[in-house]
PDB file as gemmi writes it, atoms N, CA and C in Angstrom:
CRYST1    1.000    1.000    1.000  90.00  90.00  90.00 P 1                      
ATOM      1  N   UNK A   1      -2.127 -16.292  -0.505  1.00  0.00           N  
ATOM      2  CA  UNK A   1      -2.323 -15.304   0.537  1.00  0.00           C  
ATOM      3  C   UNK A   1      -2.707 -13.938  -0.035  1.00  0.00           C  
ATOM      4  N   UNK A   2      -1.999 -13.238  -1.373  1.00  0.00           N  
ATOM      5  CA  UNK A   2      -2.393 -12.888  -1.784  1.00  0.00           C  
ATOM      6  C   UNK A   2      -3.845 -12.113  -2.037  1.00  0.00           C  
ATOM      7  N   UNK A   3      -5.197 -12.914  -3.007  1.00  0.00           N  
ATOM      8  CA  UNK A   3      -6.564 -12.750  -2.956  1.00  0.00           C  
ATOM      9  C   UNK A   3      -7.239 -12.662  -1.007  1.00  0.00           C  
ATOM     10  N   UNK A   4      -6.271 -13.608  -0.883  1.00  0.00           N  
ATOM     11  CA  UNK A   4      -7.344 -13.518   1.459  1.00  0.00           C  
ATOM     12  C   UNK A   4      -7.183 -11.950   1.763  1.00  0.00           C  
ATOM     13  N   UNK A   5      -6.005 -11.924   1.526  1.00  0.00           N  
ATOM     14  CA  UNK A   5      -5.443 -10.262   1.960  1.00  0.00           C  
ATOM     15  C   UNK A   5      -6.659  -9.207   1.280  1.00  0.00           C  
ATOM     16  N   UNK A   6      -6.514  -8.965  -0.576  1.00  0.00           N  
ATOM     17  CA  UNK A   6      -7.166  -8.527  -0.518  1.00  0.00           C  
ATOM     18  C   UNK A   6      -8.575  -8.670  -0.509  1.00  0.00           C  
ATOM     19  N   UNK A   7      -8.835  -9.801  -0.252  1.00  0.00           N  
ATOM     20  CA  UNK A   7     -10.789  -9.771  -0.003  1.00  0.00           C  
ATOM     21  C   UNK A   7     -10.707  -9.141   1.469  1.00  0.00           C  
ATOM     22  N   UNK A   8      -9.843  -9.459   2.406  1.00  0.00           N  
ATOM     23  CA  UNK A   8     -10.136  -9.048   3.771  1.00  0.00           C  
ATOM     24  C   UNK A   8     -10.087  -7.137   3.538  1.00  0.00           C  
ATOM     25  N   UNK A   9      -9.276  -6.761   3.363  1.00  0.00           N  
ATOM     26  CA  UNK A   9      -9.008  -4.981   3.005  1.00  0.00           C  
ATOM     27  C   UNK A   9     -10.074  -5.062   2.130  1.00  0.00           C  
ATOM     28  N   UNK A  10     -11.005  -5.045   1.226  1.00  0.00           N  
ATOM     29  CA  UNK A  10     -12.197  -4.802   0.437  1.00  0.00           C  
ATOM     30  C   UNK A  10     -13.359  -5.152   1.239  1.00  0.00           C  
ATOM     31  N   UNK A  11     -13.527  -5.887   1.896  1.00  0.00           N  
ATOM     32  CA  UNK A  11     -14.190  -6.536   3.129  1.00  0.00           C  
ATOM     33  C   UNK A  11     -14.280  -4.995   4.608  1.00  0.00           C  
ATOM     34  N   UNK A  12     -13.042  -5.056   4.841  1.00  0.00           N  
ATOM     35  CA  UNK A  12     -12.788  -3.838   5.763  1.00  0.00           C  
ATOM     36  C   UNK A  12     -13.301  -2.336   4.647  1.00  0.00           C  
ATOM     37  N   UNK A  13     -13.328  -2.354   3.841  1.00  0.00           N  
ATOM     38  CA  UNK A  13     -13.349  -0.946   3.226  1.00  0.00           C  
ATOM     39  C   UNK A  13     -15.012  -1.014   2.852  1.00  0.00           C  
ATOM     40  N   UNK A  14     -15.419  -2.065   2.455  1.00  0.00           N  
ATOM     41  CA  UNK A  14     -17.318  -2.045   2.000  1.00  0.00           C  
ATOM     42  C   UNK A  14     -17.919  -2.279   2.958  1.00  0.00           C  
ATOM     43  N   UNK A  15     -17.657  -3.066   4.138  1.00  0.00           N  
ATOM     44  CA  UNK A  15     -18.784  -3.702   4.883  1.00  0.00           C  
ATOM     45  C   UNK A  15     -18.379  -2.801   6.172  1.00  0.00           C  
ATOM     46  N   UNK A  16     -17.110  -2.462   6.327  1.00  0.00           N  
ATOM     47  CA  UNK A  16     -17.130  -1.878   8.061  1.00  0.00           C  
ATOM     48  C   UNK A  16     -16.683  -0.194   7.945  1.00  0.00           C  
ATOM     49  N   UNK A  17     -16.621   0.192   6.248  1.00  0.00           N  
ATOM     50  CA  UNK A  17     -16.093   1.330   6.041  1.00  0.00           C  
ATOM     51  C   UNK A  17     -14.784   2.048   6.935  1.00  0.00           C  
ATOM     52  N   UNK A  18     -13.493   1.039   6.700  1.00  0.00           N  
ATOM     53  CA  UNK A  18     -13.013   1.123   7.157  1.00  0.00           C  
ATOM     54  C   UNK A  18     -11.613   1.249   6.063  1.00  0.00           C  
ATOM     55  N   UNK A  19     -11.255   2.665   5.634  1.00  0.00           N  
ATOM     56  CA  UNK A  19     -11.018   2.841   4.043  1.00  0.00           C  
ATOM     57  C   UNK A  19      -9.331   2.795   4.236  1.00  0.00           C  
ATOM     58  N   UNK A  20      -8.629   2.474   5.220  1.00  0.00           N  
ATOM     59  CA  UNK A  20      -6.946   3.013   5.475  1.00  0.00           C  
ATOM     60  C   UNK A  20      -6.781   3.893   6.222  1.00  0.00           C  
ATOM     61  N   UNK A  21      -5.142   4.568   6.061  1.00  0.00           N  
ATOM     62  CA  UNK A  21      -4.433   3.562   4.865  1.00  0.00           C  
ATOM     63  C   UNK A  21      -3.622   1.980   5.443  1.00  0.00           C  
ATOM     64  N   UNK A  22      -4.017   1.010   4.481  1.00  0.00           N  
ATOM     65  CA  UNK A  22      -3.127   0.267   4.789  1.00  0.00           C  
ATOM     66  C   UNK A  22      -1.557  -0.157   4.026  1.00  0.00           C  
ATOM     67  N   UNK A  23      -0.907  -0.342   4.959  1.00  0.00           N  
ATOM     68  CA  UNK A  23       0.412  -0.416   4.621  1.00  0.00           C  
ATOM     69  C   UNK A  23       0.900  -1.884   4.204  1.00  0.00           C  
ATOM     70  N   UNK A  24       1.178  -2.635   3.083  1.00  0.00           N  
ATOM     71  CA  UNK A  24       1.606  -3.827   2.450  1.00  0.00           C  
ATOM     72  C   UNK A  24       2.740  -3.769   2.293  1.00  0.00           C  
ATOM     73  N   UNK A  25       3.692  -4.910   2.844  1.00  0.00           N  
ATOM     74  CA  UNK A  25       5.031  -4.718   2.771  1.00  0.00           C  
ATOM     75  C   UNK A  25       5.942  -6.367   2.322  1.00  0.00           C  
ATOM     76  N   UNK A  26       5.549  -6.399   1.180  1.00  0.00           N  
ATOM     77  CA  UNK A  26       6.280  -7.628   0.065  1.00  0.00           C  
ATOM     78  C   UNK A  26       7.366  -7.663  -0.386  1.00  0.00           C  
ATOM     79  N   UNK A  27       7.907  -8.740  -0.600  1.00  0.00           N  
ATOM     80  CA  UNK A  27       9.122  -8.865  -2.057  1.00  0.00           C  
ATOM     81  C   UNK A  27       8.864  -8.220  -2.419  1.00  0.00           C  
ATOM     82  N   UNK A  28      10.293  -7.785  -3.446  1.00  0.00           N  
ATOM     83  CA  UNK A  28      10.197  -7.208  -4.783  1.00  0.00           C  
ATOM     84  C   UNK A  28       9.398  -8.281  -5.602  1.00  0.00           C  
ATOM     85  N   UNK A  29      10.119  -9.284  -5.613  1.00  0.00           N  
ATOM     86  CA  UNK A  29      10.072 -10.472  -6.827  1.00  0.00           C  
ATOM     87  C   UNK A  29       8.348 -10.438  -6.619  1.00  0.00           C  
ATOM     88  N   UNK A  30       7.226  -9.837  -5.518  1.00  0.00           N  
ATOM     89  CA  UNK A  30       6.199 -10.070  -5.662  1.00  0.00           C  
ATOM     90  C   UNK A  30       5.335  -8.703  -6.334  1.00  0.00           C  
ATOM     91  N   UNK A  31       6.113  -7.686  -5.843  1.00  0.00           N  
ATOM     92  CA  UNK A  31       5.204  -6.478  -5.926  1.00  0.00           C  
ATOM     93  C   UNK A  31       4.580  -6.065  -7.078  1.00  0.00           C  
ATOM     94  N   UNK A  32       5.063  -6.608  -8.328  1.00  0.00           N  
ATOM     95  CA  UNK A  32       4.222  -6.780  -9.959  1.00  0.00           C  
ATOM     96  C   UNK A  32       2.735  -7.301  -9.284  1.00  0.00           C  
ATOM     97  N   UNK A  33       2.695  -8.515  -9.097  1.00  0.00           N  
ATOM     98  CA  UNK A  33       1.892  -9.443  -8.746  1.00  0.00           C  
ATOM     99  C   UNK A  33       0.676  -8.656  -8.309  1.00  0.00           C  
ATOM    100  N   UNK A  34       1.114  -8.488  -6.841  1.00  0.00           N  
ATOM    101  CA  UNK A  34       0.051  -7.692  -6.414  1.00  0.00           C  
ATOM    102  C   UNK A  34      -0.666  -6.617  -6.774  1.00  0.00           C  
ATOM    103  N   UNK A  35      -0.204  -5.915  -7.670  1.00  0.00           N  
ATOM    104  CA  UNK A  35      -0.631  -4.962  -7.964  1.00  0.00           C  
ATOM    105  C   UNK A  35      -1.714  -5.433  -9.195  1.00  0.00           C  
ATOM    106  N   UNK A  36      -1.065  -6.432  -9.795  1.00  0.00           N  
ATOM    107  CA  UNK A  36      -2.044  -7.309 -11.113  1.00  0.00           C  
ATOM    108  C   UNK A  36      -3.509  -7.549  -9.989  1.00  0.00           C  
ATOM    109  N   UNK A  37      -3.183  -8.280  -9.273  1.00  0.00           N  
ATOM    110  CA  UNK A  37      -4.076  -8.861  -8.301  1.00  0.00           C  
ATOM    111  C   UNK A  37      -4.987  -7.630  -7.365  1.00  0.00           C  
ATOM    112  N   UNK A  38      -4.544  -6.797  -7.226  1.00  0.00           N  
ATOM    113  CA  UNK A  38      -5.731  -5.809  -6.408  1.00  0.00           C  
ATOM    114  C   UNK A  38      -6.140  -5.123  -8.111  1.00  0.00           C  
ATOM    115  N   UNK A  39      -5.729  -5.212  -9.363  1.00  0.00           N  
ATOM    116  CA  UNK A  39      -6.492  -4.290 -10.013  1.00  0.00           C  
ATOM    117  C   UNK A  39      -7.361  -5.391 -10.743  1.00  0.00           C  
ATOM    118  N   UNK A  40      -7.041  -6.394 -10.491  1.00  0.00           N  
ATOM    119  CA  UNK A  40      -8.234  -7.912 -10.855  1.00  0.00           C  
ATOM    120  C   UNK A  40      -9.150  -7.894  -9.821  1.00  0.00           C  
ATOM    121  N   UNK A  41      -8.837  -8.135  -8.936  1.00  0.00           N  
ATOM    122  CA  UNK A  41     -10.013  -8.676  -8.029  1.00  0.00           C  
ATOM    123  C   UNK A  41     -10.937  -7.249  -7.143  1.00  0.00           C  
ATOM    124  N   UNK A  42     -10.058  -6.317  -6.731  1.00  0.00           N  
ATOM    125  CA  UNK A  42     -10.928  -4.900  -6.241  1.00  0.00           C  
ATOM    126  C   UNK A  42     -10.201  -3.815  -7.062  1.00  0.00           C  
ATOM    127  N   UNK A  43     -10.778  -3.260  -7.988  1.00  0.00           N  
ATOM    128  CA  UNK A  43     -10.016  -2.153  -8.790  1.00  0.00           C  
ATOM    129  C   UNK A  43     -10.493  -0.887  -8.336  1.00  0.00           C  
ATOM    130  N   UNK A  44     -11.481  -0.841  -7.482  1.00  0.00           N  
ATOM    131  CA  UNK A  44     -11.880   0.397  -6.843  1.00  0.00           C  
ATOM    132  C   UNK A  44     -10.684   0.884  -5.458  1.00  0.00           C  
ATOM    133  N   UNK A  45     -10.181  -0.130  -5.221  1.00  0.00           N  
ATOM    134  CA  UNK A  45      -9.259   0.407  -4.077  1.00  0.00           C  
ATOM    135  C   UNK A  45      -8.181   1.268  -4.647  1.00  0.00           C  
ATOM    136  N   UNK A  46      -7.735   2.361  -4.036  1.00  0.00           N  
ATOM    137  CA  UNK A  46      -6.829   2.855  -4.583  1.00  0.00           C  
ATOM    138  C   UNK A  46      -5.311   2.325  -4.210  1.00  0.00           C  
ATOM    139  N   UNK A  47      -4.809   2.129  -4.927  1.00  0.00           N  
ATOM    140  CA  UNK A  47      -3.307   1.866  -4.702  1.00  0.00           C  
ATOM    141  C   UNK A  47      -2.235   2.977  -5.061  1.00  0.00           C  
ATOM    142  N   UNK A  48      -1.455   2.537  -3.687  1.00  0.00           N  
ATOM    143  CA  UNK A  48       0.037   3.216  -4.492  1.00  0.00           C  
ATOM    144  C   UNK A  48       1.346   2.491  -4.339  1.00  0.00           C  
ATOM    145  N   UNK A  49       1.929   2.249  -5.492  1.00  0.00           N  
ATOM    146  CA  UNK A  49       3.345   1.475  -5.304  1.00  0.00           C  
ATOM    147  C   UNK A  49       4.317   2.093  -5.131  1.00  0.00           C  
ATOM    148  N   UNK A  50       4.887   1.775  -3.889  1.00  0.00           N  
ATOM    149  CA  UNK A  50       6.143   2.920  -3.316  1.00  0.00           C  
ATOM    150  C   UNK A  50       7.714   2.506  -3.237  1.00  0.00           C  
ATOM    151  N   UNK A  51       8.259   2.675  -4.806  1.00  0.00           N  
ATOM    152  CA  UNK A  51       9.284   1.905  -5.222  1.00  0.00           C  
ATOM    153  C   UNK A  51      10.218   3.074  -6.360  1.00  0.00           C  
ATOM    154  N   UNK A  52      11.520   2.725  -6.463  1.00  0.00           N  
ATOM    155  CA  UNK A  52      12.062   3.868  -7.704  1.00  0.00           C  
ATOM    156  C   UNK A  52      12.862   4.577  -6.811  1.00  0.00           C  
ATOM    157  N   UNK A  53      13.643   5.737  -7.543  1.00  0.00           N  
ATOM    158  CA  UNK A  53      14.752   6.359  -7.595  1.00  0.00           C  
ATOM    159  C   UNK A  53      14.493   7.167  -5.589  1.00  0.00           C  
ATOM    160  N   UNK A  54      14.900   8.171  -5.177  1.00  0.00           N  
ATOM    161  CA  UNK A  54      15.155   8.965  -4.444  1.00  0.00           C  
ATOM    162  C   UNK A  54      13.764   9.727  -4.657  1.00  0.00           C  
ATOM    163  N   UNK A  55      14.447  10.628  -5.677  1.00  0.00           N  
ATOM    164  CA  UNK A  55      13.228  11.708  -6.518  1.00  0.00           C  
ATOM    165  C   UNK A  55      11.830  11.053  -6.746  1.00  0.00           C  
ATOM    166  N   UNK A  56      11.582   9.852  -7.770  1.00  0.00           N  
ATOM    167  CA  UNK A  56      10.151   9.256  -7.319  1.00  0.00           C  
ATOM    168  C   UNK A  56       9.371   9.301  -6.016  1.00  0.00           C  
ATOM    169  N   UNK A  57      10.040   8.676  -5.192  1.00  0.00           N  
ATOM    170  CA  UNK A  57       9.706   8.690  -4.112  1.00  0.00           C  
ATOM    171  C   UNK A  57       9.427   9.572  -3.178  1.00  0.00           C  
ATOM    172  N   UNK A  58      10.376  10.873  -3.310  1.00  0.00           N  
ATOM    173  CA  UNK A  58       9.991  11.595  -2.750  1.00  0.00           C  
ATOM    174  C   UNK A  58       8.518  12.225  -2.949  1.00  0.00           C  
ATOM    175  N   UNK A  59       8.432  12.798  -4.629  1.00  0.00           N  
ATOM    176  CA  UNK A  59       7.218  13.245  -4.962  1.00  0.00           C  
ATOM    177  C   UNK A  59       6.217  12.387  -4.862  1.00  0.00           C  
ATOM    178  N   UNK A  60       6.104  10.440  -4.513  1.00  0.00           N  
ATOM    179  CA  UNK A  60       4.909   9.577  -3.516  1.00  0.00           C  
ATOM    180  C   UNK A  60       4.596  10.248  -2.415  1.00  0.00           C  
ATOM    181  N   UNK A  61       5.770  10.543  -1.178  1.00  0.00           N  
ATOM    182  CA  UNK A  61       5.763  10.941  -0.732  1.00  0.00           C  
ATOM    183  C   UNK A  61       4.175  12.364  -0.296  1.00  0.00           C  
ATOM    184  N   UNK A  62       4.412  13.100  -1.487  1.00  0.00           N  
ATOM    185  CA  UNK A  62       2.949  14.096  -1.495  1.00  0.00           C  
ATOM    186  C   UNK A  62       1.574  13.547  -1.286  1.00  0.00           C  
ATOM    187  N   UNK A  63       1.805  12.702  -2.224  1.00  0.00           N  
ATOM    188  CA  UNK A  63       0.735  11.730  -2.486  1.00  0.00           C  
ATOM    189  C   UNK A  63       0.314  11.106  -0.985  1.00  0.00           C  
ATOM    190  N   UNK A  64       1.621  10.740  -0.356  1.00  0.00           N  
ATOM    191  CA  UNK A  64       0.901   9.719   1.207  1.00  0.00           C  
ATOM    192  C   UNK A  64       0.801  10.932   1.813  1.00  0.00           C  
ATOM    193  N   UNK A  65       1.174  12.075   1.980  1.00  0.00           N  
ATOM    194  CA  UNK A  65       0.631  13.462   2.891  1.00  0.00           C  
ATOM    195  C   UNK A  65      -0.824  13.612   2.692  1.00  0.00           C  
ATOM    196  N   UNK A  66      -1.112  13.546   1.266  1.00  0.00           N  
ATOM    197  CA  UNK A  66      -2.718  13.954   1.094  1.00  0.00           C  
ATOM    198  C   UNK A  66      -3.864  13.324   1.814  1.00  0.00           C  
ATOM    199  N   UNK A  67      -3.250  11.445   1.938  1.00  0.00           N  
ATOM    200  CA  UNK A  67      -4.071  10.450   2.236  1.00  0.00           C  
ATOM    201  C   UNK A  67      -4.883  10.256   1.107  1.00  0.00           C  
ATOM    202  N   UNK A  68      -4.861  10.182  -0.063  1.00  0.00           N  
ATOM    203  CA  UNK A  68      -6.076  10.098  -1.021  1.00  0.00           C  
ATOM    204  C   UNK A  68      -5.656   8.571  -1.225  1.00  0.00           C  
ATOM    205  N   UNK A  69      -5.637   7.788  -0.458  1.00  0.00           N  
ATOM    206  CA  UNK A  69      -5.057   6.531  -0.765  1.00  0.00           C  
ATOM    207  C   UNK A  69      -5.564   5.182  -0.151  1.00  0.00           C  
ATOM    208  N   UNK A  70      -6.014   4.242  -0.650  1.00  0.00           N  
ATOM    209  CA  UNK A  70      -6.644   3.266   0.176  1.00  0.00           C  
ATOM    210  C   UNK A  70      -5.024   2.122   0.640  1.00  0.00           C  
ATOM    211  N   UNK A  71      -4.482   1.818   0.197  1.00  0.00           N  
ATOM    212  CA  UNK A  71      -2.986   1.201   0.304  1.00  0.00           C  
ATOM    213  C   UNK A  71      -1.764   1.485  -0.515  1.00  0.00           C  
ATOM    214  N   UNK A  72      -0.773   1.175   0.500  1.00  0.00           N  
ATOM    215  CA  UNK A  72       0.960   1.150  -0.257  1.00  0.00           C  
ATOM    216  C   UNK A  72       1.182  -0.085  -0.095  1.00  0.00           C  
ATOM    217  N   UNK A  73       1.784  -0.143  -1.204  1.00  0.00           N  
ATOM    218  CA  UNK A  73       2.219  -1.631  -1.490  1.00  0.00           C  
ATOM    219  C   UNK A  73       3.582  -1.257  -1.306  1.00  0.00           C  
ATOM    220  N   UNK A  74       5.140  -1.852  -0.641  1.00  0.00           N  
ATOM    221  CA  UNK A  74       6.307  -1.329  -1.258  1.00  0.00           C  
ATOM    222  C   UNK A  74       6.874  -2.230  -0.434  1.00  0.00           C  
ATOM    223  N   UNK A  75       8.162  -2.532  -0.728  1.00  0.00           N  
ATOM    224  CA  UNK A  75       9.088  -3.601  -0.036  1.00  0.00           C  
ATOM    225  C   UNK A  75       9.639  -3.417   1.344  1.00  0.00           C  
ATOM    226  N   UNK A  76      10.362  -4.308   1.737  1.00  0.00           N  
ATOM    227  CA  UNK A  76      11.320  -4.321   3.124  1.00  0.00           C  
ATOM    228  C   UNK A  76      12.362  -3.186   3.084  1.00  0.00           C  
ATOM    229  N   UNK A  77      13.093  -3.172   1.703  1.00  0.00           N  
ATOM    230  CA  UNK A  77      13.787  -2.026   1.417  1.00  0.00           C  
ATOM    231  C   UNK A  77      13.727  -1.023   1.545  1.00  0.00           C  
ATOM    232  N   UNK A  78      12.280  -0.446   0.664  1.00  0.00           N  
ATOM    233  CA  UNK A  78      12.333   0.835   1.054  1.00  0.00           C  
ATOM    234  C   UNK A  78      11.686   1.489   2.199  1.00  0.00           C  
ATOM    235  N   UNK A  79      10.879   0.423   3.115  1.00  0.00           N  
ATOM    236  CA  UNK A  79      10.779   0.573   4.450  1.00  0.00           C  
ATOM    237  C   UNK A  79      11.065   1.307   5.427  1.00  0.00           C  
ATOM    238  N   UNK A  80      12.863   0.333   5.438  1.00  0.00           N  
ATOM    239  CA  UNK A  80      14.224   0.704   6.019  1.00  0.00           C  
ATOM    240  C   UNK A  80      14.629   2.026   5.561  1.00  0.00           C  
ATOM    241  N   UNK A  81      14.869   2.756   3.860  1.00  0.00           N  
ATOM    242  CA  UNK A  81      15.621   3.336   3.529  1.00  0.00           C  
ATOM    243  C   UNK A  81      14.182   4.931   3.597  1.00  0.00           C  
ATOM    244  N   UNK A  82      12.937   4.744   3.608  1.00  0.00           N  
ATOM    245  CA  UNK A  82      12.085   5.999   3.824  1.00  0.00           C  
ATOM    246  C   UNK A  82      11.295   5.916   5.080  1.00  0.00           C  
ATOM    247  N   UNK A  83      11.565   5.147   6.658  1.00  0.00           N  
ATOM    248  CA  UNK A  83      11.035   5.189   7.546  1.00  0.00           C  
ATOM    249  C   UNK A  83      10.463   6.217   7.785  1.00  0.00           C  
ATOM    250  N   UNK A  84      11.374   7.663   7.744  1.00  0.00           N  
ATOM    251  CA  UNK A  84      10.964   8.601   8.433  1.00  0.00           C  
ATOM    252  C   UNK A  84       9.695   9.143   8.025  1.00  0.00           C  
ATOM    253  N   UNK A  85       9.869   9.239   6.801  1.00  0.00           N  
ATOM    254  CA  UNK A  85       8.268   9.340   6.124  1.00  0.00           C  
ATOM    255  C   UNK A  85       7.332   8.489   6.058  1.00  0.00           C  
ATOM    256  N   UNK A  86       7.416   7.331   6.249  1.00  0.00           N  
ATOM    257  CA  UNK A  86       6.852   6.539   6.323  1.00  0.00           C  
ATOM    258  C   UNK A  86       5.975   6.099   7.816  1.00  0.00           C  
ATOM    259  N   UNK A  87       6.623   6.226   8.905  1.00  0.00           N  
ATOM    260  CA  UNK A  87       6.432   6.293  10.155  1.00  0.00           C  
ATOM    261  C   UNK A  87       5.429   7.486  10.368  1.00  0.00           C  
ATOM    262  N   UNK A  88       5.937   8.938   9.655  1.00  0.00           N  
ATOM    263  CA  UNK A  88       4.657   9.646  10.057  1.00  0.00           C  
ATOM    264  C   UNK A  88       2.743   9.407   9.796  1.00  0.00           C  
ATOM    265  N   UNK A  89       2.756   8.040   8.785  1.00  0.00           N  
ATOM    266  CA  UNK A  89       1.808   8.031   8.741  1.00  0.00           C  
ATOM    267  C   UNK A  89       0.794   7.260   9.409  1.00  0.00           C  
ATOM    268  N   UNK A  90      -1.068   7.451  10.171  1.00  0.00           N  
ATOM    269  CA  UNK A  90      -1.673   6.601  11.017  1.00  0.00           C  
ATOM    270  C   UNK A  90      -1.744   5.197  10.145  1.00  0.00           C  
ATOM    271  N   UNK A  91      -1.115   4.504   9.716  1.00  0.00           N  
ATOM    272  CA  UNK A  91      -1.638   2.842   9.321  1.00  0.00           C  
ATOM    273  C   UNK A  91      -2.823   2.533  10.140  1.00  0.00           C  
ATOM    274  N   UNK A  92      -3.825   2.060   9.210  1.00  0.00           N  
ATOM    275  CA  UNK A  92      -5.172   1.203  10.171  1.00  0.00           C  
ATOM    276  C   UNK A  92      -4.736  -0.174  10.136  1.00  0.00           C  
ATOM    277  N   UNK A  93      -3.609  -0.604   9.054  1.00  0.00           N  
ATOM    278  CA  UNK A  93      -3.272  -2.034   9.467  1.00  0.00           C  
ATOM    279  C   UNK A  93      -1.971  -2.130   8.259  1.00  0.00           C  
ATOM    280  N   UNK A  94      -1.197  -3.095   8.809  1.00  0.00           N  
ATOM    281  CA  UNK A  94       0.266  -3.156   8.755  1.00  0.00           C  
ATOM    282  C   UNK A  94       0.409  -4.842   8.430  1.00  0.00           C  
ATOM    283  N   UNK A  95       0.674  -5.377   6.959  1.00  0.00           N  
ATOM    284  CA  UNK A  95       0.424  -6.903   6.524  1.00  0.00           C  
ATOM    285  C   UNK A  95       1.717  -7.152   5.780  1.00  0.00           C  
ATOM    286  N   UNK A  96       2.344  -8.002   6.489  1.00  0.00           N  
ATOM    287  CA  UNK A  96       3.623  -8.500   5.879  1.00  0.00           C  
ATOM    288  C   UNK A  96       3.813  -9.737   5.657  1.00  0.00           C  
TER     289      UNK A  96                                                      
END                                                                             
């Protein structure tokens, strides 16, 4: 599921210019993975992995204000535990 996902988001971002952000929401036990896998198969997309302490996160946080971002990759966890920031942002699509 993996590669479908991202050919479809590289697909949405080249052919219908349709750039984010999208929001990816995996295992832990997967989130290595994916990140191997979008910098194999589309390395032009930008990623951000939204995982780590309080403080990490917060200063991601800047980073998803700017929007300079084509996707977040980050778990169920921190979902739950940074909604509020997380919620403020427009998602063009939401893949779990």
């Amino acid at each position: 599921m993996t590669i479908q996902t991202i050919a479809l988001i590289t697909y949405l971002m080249e052919v219908k210019k349709v750039n984010g952000p999208y929001l990816i929401i995996v295992p832990l036990s997967t989130l290595a993975n994916w990140v191997n896998e979008f910098g194999k198969w589309s390395p032009a997309v930008s990623t951000i992995i939204f995982k780590g302490n309080t403080q990490i996160r917060k200063s991601l946080g800047q980073t998803l204000k700017s929007g300079k971002f084509n996707v977040l990759l980050t778990t169920y966890e921190y979902i739950i535990k940074d909604k509020a920031l997380l919620s403020k942002i427009k998602w063009r699509y939401m893949i779990i």
